[in-house]
N, C-alpha and C positions, 0 to 999 in steps of 0.2 A: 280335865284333870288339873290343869294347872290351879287353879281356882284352889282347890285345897293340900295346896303347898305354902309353906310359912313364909310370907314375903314382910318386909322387906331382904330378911334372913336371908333366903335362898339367893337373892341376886347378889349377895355383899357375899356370898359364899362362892359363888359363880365368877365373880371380879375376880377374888384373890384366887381360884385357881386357877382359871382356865383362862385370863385375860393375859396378857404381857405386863407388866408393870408399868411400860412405858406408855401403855391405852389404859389401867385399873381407875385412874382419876378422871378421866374422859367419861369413861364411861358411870362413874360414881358422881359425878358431874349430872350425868345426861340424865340418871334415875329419879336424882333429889329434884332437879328443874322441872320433870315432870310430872312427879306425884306432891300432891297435898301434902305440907308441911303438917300437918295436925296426924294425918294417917301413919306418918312415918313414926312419930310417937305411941302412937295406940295399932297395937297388932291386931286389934279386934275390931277395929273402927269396920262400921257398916259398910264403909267403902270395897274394901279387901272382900266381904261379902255377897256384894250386890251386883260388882263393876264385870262383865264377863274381860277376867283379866288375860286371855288369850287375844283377844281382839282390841280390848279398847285401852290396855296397858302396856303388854309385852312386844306386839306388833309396833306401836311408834316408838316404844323403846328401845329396840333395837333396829328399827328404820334409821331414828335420827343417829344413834351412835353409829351404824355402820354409814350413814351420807357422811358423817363430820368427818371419819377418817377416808372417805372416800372409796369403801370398800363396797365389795356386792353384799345387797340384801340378803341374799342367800345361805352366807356365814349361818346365820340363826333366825330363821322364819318358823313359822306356825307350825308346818311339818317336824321339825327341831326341836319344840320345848318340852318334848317327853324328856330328853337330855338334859334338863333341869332339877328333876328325882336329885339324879346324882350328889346335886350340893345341897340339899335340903338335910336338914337335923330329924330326924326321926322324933327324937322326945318334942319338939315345938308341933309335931301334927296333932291335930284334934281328934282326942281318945273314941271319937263316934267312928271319926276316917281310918283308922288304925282296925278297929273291930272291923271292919265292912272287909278290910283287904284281908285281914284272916279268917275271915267266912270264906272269900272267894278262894284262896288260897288253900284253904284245906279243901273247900269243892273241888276243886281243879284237880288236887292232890289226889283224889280218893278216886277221884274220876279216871285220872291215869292210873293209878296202880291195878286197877280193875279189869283193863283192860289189859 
């Protein structure tokens, strides 16, 4: 799931809510240190694409931010990043992502009331 959510978006959206102000640059810090300066320019860059970003992005990135401040991993691990929706922009998802979730959404819909 994560994979087609609009990053870098969603995690600068995720900073400014959900972080403390006084960790927002630690952890804006920790994003930029990790990812490909060129990717953070181009939202569409192949990387964002290819990289399975639950595993080989989202996990060190929030390992190293929560080691810096010393806190437990557990804050926001792999089980967690469904909790990332939440700061995602809707208009930045890709219009094929968008159709698929109201396919399934009206199945679901039609499914329930049916019953």
């Amino acid at each position: 799931m994560e994979n087609y959510l609009p990053m870098p978006q969603t995690l600068e959206n995720y900073a400014e809510k959900a972080i403390d102000a006084l960790f927002r640059n630690l952890f804006l810090e920790t994003m930029r240190n990790q990812t490909p300066p060129a990717v953070l320019k181009d939202k569409k860059d192949h990387f964002w694409i290819t990289t399975k970003i639950s595993d080989h992005y989202l996990t060190p990135l929030f390992e190293n931010f929560f080691d810096s401040m010393k806190q437990s991993r557990n804050l926001m691990d792999k089980s967690k990043f469904y909790q990332l929706v939440d700061y995602s922009d809707i208009d930045l998802l890709d219009r094929e992502i968008l159709e698929k979730i109201n396919l399934i959404e009206k199945h679901f819909c039609i499914e329930k009331s049916d019953n």
